[in-house]
N, C-alpha and C positions, 0 to 999 in steps of 0.2 A: 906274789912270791911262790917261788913252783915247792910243792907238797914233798918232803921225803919220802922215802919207796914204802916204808911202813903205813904211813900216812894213806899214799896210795892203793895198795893194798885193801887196807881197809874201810875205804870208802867203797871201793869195787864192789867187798862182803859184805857191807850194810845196803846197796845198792839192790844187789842179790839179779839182776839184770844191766847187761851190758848190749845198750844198740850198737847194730853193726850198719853204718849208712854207706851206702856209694850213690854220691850228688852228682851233679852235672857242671856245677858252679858254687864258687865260696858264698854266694848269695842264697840257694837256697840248703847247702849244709849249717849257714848261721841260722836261718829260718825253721830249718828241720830239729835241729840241736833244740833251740828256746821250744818248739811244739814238744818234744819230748821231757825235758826239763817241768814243762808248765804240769805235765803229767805225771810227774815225781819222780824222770830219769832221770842223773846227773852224771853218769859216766855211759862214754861214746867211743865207740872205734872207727875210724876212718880207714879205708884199704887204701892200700897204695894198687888197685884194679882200675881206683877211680885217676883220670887225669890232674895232673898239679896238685896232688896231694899234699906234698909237702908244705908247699906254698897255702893251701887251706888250712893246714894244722896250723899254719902261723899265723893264720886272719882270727881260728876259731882262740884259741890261746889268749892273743891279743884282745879281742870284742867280748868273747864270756869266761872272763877269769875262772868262774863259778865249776864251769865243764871240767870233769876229770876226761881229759881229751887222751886217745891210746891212738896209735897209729900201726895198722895192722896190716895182713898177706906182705909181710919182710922179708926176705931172701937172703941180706948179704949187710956185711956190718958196715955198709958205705951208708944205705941206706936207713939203715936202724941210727945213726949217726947223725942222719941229718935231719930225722926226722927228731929225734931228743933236742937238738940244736934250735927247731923251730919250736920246740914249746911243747912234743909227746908228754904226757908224763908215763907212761907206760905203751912197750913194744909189743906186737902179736907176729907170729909166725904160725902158719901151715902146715909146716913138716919139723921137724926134728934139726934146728941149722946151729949149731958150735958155735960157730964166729959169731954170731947175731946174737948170742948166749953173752959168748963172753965180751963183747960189746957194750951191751946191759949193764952187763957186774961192773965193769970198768966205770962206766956212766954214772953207778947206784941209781939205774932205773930198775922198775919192774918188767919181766920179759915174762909174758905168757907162751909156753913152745907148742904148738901143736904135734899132736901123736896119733895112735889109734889103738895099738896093740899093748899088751902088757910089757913085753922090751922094752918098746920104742916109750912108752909111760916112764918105762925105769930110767931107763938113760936119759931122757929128758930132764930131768930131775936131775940125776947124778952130775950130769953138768951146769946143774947150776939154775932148773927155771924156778922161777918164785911158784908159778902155776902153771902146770899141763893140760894145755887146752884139745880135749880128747874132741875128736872132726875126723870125719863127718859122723856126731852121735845117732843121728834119726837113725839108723841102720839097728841101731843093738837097745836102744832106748833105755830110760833109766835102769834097767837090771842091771846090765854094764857097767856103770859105774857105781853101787852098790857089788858086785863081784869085784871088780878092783880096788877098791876100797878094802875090802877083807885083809887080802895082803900087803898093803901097799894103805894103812891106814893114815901115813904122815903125808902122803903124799895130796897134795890139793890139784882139784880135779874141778874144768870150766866146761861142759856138753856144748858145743857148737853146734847148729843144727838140730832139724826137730823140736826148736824150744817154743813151743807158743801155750798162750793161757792156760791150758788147759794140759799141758806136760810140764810148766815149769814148777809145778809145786812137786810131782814127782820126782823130778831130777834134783830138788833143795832134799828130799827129805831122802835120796838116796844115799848122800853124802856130799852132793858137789859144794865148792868154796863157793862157788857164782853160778850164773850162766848167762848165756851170750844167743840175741836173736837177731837176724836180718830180717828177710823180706816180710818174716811171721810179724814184725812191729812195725817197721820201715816199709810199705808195699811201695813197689814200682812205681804203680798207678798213682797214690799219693802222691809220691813223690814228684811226680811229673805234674801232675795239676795243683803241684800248692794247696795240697788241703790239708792244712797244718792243724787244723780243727779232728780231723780224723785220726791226725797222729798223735796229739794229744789225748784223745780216746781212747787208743790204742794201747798209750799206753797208761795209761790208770789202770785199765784189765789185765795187764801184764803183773803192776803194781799189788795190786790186788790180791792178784791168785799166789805171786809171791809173797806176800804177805801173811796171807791166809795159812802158807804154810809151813811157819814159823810162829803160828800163835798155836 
C-alpha cells in the first residue's frame, strides 16, 4: 500500500541517508537495494541517468515493498509522472523545474527540487518543494547549509554530494532534514562486481556516523 507524502517524508528523516544508485540492470538495483537495506538503508533513489529507469522503479516497488523507492535527475512532468505511476513514492530533481513541482502537488508526492544558491533555495520552496535538495554541496560543505538555515530556518534542506561517513554527521548537525550519497555508499566498482557484501558495509558506516550524530 503506497505511504502518504507525510509518511514519506518522514521515513527519508528517520533514514537520515538517502542512496543514490545508477544499476546497469533491474537485477542488480534489486540486489544492490536489499545489500543496502541489510545495512539499515531503507530509502533509495534511482536516476532516471540510468537506462529503463522507470521500468526498474516498477520491478523495485513491486519485489521490496519495504524500499522507500525516489526516482530521481527529473526534468519534465511527463517524466515525474510516470515515474509516480510505476510506484516512486518520492521525485528528485537537479535544478529548480515548476512543472515537475507542480506535478508532485497534483500527485500528493514528495518532490525534493535541487538548488544551489540562496534564490534558487528560496524559490524552490516558494513553489512548492517539500525539500530542497542543495547540489552539488561538496563545493561549500556543511557551513553552507548551517548559513542558510540562518535565514531560511523553515526551509528543509538534502547536501547532495560530498556526503560520505565522515561529513554526514556534519551536514545532520548543520541543520540538513537528510542527506543523500552516491558513489561515496554505492561505488562503481561494487557495483559492477556484485559485492553486495561491501555495500552492506558501506553502509552500516554510513548508518553509524549518522547515528552517532543525533545521539
Amino acid at each position: 500500500m503506497p505511504k502518504k507524502a507525510a509518511e514519506v517524508l518522514e521515513a527519508l528523516r528517520a533514514d537520515k541517508v538517502i542512496a543514490l544508485i545508477r544499476a546497469d540492470s533491474s537485477e542488480s538495483l534489486l540486489e544492490c537495494a536489499k545489500a543496502l537495506s541489510a545495512g539499515g538503508l531503507n530509502c533509495i533513489e534511482l536516476t532516471m541517468t540510468t537506462p529503463g529507469a522507470v521500468e526498474m522503479t516498477a520491478r523495485v516497488a513491486r519485489e521490496l515493498p519495504h524500499i522507500v523507492l525516489g526516482l530521481g535527475t527529473v526534468l519534465d512532468a511527463a517524466t515525474a509522472r510516470a515515474g509516480i505511476a510505476a510506484g516512486a513514492q518520492f521525485i528528485v530533481t537537479p535544478a529548480v523545474r515548476p512543472e515537475v513541482i507542480k506535478a508532485c502537488r497534483e500527485s500528493s508526492v514528495p518532490v525534493l527540487c535541487g538548488a544551489l544558491t540562496p534564490t534558487e533555495i528560496h524559490a524552490a520552496w516558494e513553489l512548492g518543494a517539500d525539500v530542497v535538495k542543495v547540489f552539488p554541496a561538496e563545493f561549500f560543505g556543511p557551513a553552507y547549509i548551517k548559513s542558510i538555515k540562518a535565514p531560511f530556518p523553515r526551509i528543509e534542506l538534502l547536501p547532495t554530494g560530498g556526503v560520505t561517513p565522515e561529513t554526514v554527521g556534519d551536514f545532520l548537525r548543520a541543520g540538513s532534514f537528510a542527506t543523500a550519497a552516491g558513489s561515496a555508499l554505492v561505488s562503481a566498482g561494487a557495483l559492477k562486481a556484485r559485492d553486495w557484501a561491501a555495500i552492506t558495509s558501506r553502509a552500516r558506516q554510513f548508518v553509524a556516523a549518522a547515528s552517532a550524530a543525533s545521539s
